[in-house]
C-alpha positions in Angstrom: 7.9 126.8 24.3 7.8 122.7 23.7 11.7 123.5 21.9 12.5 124.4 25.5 10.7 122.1 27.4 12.8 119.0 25.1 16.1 119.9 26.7 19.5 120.1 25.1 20.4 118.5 22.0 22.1 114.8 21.5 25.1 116.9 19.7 25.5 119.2 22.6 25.7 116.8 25.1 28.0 115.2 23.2 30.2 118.4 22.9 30.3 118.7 26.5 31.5 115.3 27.5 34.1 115.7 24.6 35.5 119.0 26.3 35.6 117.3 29.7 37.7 114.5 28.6 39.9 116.9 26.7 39.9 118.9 29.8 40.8 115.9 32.3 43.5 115.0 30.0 45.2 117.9 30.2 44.9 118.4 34.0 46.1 114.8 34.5 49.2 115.3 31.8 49.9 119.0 31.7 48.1 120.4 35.1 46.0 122.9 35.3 45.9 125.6 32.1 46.0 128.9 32.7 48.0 129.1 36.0 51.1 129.6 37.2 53.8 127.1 37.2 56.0 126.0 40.5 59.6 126.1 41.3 61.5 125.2 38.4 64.9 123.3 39.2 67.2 121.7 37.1 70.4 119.1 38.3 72.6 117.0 36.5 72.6 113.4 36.8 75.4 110.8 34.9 72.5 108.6 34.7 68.7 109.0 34.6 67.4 107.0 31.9 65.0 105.2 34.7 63.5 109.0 35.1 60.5 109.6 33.2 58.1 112.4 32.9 55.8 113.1 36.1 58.2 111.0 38.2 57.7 112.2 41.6 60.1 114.3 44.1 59.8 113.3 47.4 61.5 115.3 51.0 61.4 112.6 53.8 58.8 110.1 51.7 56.4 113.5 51.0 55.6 114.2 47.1 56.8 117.6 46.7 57.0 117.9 42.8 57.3 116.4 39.9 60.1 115.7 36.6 58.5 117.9 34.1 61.4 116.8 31.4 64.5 114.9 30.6 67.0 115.8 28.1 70.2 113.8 28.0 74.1 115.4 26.1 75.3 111.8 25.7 77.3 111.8 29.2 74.8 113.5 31.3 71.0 114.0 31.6 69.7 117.1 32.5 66.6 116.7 34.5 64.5 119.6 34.4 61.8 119.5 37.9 58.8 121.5 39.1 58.5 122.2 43.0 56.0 122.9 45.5 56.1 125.6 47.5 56.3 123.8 50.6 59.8 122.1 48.9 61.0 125.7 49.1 63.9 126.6 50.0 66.2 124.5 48.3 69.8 125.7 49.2 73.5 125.5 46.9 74.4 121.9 48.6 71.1 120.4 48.4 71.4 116.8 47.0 69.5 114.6 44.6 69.5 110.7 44.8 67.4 108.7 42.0 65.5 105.8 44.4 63.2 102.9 43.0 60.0 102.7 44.6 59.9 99.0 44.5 62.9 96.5 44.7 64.1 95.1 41.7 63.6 98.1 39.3 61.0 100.0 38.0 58.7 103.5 39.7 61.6 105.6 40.3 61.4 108.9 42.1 64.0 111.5 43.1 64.7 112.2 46.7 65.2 116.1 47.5 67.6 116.8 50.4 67.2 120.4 50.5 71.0 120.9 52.0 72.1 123.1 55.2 70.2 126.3 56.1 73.9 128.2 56.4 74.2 127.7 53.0 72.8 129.9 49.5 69.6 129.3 48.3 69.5 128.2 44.7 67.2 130.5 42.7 64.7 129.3 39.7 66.5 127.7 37.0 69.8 126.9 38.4 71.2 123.3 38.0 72.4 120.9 41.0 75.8 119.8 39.6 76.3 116.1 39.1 78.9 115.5 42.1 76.3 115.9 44.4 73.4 113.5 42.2 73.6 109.6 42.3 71.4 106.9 40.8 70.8 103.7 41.4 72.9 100.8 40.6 70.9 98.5 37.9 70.3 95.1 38.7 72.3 94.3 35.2 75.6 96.2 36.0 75.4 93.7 39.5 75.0 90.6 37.1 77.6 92.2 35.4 80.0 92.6 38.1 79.4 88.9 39.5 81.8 87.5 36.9 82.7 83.9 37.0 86.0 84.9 39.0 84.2 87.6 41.0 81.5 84.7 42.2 84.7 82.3 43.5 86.5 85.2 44.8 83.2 85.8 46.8 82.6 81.8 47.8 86.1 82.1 48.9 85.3 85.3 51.0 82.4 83.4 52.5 84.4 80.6 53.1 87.1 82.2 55.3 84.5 84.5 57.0 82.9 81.1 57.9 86.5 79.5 59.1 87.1 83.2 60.9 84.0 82.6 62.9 83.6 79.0 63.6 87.6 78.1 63.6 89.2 77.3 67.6 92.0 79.7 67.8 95.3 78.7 68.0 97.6 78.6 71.3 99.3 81.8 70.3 96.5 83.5 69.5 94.9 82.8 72.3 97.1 83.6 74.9 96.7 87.5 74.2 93.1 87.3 74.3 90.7 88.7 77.4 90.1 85.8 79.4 86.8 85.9 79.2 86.7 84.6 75.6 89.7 82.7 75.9 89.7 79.1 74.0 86.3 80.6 72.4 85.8 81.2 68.8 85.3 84.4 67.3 81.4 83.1 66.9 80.7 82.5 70.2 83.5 85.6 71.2 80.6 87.7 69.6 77.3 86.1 71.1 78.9 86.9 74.7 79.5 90.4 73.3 75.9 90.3 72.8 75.2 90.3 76.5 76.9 94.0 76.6 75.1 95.4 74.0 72.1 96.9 75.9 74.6 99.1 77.9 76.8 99.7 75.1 73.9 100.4 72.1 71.8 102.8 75.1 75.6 104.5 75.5 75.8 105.0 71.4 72.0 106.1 71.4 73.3 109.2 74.0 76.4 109.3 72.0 74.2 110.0 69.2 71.4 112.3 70.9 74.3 114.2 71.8 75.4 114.6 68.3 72.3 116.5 67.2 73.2 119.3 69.3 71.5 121.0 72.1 70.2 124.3 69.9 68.6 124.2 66.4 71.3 123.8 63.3 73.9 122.5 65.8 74.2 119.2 63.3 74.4 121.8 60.4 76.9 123.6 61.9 79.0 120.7 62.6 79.0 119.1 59.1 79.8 122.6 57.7 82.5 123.0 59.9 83.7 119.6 58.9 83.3 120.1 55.2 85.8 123.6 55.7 87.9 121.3 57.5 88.4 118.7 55.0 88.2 121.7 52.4 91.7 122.5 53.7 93.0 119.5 54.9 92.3 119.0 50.6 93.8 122.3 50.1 97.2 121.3 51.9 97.3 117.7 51.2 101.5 117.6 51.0 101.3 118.9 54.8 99.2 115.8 55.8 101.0 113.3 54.0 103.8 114.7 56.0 101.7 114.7 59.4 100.5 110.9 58.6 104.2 110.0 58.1 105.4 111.3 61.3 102.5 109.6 62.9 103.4 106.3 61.4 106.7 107.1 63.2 104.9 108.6 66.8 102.6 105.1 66.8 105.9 102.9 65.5 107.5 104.4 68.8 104.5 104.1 71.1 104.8 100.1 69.7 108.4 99.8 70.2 108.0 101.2 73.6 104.1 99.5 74.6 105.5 97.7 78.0 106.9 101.4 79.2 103.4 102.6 77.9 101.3 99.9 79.4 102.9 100.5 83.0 102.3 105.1 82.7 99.1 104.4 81.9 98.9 101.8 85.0 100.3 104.8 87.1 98.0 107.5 85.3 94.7 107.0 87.8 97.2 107.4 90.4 98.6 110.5 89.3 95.2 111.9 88.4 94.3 110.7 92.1 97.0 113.2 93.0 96.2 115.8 90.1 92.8 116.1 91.7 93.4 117.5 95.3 95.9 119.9 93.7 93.6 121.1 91.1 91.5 122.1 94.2 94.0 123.7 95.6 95.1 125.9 92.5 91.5 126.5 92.7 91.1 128.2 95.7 94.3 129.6 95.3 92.5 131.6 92.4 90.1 134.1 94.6 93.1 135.3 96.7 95.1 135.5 93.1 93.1 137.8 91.6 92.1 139.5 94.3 95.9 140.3 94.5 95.9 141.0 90.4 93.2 143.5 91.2 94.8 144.9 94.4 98.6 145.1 92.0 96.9 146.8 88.9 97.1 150.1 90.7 100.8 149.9 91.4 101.5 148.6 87.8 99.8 151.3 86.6 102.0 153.8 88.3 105.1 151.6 87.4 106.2 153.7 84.0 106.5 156.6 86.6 108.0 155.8 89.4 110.8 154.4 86.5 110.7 157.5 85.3 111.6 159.1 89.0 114.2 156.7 89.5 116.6 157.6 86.5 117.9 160.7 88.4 118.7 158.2 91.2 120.3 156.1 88.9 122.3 158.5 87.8 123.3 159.7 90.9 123.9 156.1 92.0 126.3 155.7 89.3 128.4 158.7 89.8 128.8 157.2 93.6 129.7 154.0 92.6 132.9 155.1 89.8 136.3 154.2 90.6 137.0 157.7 92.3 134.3 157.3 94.4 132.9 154.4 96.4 135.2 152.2 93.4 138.0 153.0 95.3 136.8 153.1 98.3 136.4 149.4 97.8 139.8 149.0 96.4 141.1 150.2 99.7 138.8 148.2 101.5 139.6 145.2 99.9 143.1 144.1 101.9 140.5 144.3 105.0 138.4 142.3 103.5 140.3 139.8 102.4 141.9 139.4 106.2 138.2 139.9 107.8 137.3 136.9 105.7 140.2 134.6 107.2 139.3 135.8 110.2 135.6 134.7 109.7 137.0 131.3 108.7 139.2 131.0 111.8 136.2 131.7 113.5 134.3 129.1 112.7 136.3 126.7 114.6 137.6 129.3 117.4 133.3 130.4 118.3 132.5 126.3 119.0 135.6 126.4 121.2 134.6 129.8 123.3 130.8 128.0 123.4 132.4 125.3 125.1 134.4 127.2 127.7 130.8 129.6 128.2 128.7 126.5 128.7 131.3 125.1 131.3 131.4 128.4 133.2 128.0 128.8 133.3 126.6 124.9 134.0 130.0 123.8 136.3 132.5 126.6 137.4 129.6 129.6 138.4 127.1 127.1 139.9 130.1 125.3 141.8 131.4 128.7 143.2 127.8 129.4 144.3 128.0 126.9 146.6 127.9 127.8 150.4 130.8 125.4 152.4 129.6 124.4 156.1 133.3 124.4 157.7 132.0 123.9 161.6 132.5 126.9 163.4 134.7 128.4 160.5 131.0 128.5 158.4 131.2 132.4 157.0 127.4 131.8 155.0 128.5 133.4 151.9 129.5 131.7 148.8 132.4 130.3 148.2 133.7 132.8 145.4 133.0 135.5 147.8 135.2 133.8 150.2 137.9 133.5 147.6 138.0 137.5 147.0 138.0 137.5 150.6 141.1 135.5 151.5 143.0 137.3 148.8 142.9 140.6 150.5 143.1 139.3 153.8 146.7 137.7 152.5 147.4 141.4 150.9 146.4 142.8 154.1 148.8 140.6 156.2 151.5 140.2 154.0 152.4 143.8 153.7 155.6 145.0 155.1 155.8 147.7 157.7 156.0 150.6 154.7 154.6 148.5 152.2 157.0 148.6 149.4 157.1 144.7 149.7 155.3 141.8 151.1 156.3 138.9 153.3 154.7 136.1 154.6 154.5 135.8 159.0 155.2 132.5 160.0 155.2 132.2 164.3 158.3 130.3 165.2 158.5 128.0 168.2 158.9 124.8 169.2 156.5 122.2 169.9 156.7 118.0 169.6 155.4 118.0 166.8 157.7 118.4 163.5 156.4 119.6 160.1 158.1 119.2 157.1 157.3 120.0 153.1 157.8 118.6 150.1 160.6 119.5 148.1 161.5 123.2 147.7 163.1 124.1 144.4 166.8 125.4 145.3 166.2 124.4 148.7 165.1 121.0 149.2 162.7 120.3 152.2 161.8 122.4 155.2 161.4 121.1 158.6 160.0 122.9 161.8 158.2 121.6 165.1 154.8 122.4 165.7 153.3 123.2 169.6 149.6 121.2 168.4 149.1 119.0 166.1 148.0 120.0 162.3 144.7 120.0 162.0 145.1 119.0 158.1 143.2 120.7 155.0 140.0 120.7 153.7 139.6 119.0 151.6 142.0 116.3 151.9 145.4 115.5 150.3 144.3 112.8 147.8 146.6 110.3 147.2 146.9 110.1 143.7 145.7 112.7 141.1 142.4 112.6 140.0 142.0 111.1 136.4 141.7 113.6 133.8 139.2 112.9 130.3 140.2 114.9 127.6 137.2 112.9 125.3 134.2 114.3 127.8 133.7 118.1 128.0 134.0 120.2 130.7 130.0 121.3 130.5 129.1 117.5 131.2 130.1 117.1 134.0 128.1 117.2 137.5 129.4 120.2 139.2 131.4 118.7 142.4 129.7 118.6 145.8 132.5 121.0 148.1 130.4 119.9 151.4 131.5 116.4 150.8 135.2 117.0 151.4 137.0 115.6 154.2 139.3 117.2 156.6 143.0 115.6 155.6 145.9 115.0 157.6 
């Protein structure tokens, strides 16, 4: 009773606290005993002699895992890692890029990229190849590079970037440039181009907003699709030396030609101005198109048959058509041909000839011998043409002879005091007679002199003569 009222021992409180410091120290070194590792992955670096043991893996600045062990061949280190579940999964392009946690060495960590979901997933145990590993660059291979010649090479650099910027530009130069920087220099070129930036970083933030797709793994997509492209751009290299030659040659023309080239493009929002109503118009020309593509597919479809149907025909057709058929039918015909055709060609000029004489019958002669002629007390009413048949049978009538096997023309014979002669006869010379009245004269008159004649002006333009105007002649 009093052994168990004076606690525990000074020894075995002693044994206790040395169990839980050998118990911490392994949970701080080794993790917890008795449990089950993570996700063991191993890559291949060219250099990781900054990596230690328990140097952390990080995705996106979150600890992941931890370097569990280092081993090194002599030309690479094989860097052996433990993962978290939540790094899980890591997939066959995933890359690895030793990072210092402070600048100027020391604390490194490895940064997990876990590569594209369209890719495998790496199980336990495999190794990341070294071509897609990096580590850092030491600050002693810099030093190293910054040689004595390296360092005045650089000054020089700096130098000229310096003369670049703050140097007036020459007359040439400065001729070609926009004149909004013209007689600037390239330093003061670029703080005016910083008035534009707003607009033109906000259009490169869409630019790039855009670029990360509108659906999950559209990024993914596109930088796989781009690594198969340069896969085989790789795989048939000769080819694109030969496509980057010829367009050494298509951009050496375009140069040689750049004032032809300045003016089409000039002309091109002009021809797109035009492009644009026509576009509409091919556009509603589509509807009706395939309406009419719909409306044909029917007729196509019975096109193999109605070929089919017509090979009898043919046949048929070319029996007709063989030299003892229609072939000679042809032969004959073609002496009748041959004269229809002059024909036709003489016809050309004799058709404007007959138009002629038609349009002067029917706008002068036929609306002339319409006309009714007021004679006095002689006035019949009718036209004139009418009047013209007329007379000729009256001068059949009267001329006829007793048994009318001849015709003869009754002149009454007298005297008178008034003597009427003609003109000259042919085989006679002139008549003379004497008349009981005086000759009334003729209608129209006798005109002194014949009337001119234009052969230039034809006949249908003229204005159809006025007969009521005529005067009585002696």
């Amino acid at each position: 009773m009093r052994r168990a009222q004076r606690g525990m021992s000074p020894f075995a409180v002693g044994a206790l606290v040395l169990a839980l410091v050998v118990a911490g120290t392994w949970v701080a070194f080794k993790g917890v005993p008795f449990t089950g590792g993570g996700f063991e992955l191993r890559a291949a670096f060219d250099n990781a002699l900054n990596l230690q043991s328990r140097s952390v893996v990080r995705i996106a600045g979150v600890d992941v895992g931890r370097v569990t062990d280092v081993e090194s061949d002599g030309e690479t280190a094989i860097v052996t890692m433990e993962l978290d579940e939540e790094a899980l999964p890591v997939h066959a392009d995933a890359e690895l890029h030793i990072r210092p946690r402070m600048f100027l060495e020391g604390n490194f960590f490895i940064e997990l990229e876990p590569g594209s979901p369209s890719a495998p997933e790496l199980g336990e145990g495999d190794v990341i190849p070294a071509s897609q590993t990096s580590a850092p660059v030491q600050l002693d291979e810099v030093l190293t590079t910054l040689s004595f010649d390296v360092r005045r090479d650089l000054q020089v650099l700096v130098q000229g970037f310096g003369e670049a910027l703050d140097g007036e530009p020459r007359a040439a130069e400065d001729r070609d440039q926009d004149p909004d920087v013209r007689g600037d220099t390239a330093g003061e070129a670029l703080n005016d181009a910083l008035d534009d930036s707003p607009e033109a970083l906000r259009g490169t933030a869409l630019v790039n907003e855009a670029l990360l797709g509108a659906e999950l793994h559209d990024l993914s997509a596109l930088v796989a699709g781009q690594r198969r492209v340069s896969a085989a751009l790789t795989r048939r290299s000769g080819e694109l030396q030969d496509l980057i030659a010829n367009f050494n040659t298509t951009m050496a023309a375009l140069a040689s030609r750049q004032d032809d080239l300045r003016r089409a493009v000039a002309l091109l929002p002009q021809v797109l101005g035009q492009a644009n109503p026509a576009l509409d118009r091919l556009n509603a020309a589509f509807p009706p198109t395939r309406a009419f593509a719909r409306e044909v597919v029917p007729g196509l479809r019975e096109t193999p048959e109605t070929i089919d149907a017509a090979f009898p025909w043919m046949d048929e057709v070319r029996g007709l058509v063989r030299p003892a058929e229609l072939g000679g039918l042809l032969r004959d015909l073609r002496p009748a041909v041959d004269g229809l055709s002059r024909v036709v060609a003489d016809g050309t000029r004799l058709l404007p000839q007959i138009d002629l004489v038609s349009r002067c019958m029917t706008e002068v002669v036929l609306p002339t011998g319409d006309v009714v002629i007021q004679d006095g007390p002689l006035t019949t009413g009718v036209e004139n043409y009418k009047e013209f048949f007329q007379a000729l049978a009256g001068l059949s009538g009267e001329s006829a002879n007793f048994d009318g096997n001849g015709q003869y023309t009754r002149f009454q014979t007298g005297g008178g005091a008034y003597t009427i002669a003609t003109n000259e006869v042919p085989g006679t010379g002139r008549l003379f007679g004497r008349a009981a009245v005086r000759p009334l004269g003729t209608r129209p008159a006798m005109p002194a002199r014949r009337p001119p004649y234009n052969r230039e002006k034809p006949c249908h333009e003229n204005t159809p003569p006025n007969l009521n105007s005529a005067r009585t002649g002696p």
